[in-house]
C-alpha positions in Angstrom: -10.0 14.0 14.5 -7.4 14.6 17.0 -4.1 14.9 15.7 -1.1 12.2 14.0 0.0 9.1 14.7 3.7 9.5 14.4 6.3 6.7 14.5 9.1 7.6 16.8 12.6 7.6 14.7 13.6 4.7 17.0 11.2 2.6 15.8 12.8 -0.3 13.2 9.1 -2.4 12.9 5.4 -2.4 13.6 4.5 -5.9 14.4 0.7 -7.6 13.3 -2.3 -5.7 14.7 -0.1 -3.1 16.4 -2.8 -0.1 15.7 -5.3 -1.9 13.9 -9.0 -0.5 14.3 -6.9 2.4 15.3 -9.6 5.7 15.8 -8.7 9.5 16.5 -6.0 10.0 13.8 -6.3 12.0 10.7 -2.6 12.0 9.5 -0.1 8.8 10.0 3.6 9.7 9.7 6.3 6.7 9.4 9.8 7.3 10.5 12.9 7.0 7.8 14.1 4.1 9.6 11.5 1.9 9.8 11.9 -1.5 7.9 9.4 -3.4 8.6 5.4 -3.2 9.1 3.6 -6.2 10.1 0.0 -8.0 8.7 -2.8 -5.9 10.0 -0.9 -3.2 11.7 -3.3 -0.7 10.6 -6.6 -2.6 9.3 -9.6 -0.4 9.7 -7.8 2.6 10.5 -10.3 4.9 8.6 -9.3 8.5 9.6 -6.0 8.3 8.4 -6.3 11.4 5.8 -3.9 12.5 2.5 -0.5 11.1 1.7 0.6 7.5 3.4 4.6 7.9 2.5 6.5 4.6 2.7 9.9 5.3 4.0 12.5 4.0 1.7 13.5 1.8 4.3 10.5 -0.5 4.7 11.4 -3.8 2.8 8.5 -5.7 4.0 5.1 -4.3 4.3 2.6 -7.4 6.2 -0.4 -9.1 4.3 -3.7 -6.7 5.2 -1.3 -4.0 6.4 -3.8 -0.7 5.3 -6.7 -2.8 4.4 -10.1 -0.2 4.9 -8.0 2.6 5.7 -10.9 3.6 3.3 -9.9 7.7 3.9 -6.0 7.9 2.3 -6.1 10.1 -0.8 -2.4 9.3 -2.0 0.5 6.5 -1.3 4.0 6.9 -1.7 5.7 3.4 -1.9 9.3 3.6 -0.9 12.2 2.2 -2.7 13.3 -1.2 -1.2 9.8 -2.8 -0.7 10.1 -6.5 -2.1 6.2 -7.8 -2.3 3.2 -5.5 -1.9 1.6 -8.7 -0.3 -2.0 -9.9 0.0 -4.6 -7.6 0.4 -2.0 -4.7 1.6 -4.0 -1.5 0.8 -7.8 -3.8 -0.2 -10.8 -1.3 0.2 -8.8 2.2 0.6 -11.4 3.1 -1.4 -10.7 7.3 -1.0 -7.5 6.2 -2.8 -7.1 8.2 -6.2 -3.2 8.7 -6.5 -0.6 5.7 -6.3 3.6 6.2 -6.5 5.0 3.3 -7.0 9.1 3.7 -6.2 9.7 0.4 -5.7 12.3 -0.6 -7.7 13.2 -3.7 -5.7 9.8 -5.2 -5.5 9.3 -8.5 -7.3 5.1 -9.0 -6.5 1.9 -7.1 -6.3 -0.1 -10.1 -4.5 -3.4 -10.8 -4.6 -5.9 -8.1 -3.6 -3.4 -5.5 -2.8 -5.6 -3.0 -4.3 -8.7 -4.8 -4.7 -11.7 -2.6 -4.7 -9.8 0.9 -4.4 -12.7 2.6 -6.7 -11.0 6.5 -6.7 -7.4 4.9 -8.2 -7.8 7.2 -11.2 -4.2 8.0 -11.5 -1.6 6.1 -13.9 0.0 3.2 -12.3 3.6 2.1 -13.0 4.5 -1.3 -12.8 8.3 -1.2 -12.0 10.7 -2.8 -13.8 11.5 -5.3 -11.2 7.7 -7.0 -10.7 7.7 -10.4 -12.3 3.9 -11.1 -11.1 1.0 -9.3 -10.5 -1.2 -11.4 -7.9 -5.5 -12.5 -8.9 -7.5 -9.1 -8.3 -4.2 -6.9 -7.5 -6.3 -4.2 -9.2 -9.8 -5.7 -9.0 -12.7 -3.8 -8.9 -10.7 -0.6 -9.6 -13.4 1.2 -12.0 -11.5 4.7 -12.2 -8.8 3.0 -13.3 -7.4 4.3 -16.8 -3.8 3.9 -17.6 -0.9 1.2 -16.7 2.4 1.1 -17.9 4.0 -2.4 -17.5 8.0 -2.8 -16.2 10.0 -5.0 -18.9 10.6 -7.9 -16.1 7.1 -8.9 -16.1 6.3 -12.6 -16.4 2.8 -13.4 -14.9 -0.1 -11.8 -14.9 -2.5 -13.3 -13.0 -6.8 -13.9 -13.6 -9.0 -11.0 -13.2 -5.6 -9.0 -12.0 -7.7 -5.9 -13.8 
């Protein structure tokens, strides 16, 4: 691999596709100021290494945003994200470790973490999720302990 992808501080949103089947990067590193990152940006990125942070910033994070960026070990999800939408982070399968900070979020969509075999650690469900999407956590076989936020309404079929 040849060094990071880093998001200049300038840099408010990554539109749809913007580094998708991205090659050559071991480490991406979002700026604080980012808001926004569209569907796809960084599908089949599959060098990105370690610790995907979220900057507290992001509010939106696109459908299929990190899908098969199959070699992240550990995600940080900032703050003010409202929906983990579909199929966000499908097939990171090297993912073992998820931090969820989002206390703002209101949906985990359908396949957001669908086949990510490795997530071993506990997830929490923030307080503020009213619906966790068909196959959030699908195919998640490591899997061993959720804790579930009081605001919870709808759980949806073969969520787990």
């Amino acid at each position: 691999m040849t060094g990071s992808l880093v998001i200049p501080n300038n840099v408010a949103s990554i539109g749809s596709y913007a580094f998708s089947n991205c090659s050559g990067f071991d480490s991406l590193i979002l700026n604080e100021e980012l808001t926004s990152i569209g569907k796809y940006a960084f599908v089949q990125c599959s060098g990105f290494t370690g610790t995907l942070d979220i900057p507290d910033n992001v509010t939106n994070i696109g459908e299929n945003a990190f899908q098969e960026c199959s070699s992240l070990n550990e995600i940080t999800i900032g703050e003010k994200v409202r929906y983990i939408k579909k199929s966000t982070f499908q097939d990171c399968t090297g993912l073992t470790k998820l931090t969820n900070n989002a206390t703002a979020c209101l949906e985990i969509g359908e396949n957001s973490f669908y086949g990510c075999h490795h997530l071993s650690d506990t997830i929490v469900i923030t307080n503020s999720v009213i619906s966790i999407g068909q196959r959030a956590f699908g195919y998640c076989k490591a899997l061993k302990h959720i804790v579930f936020g009081n605001e919870l309404t709808t759980i949806y079929g073969y969520a787990f």
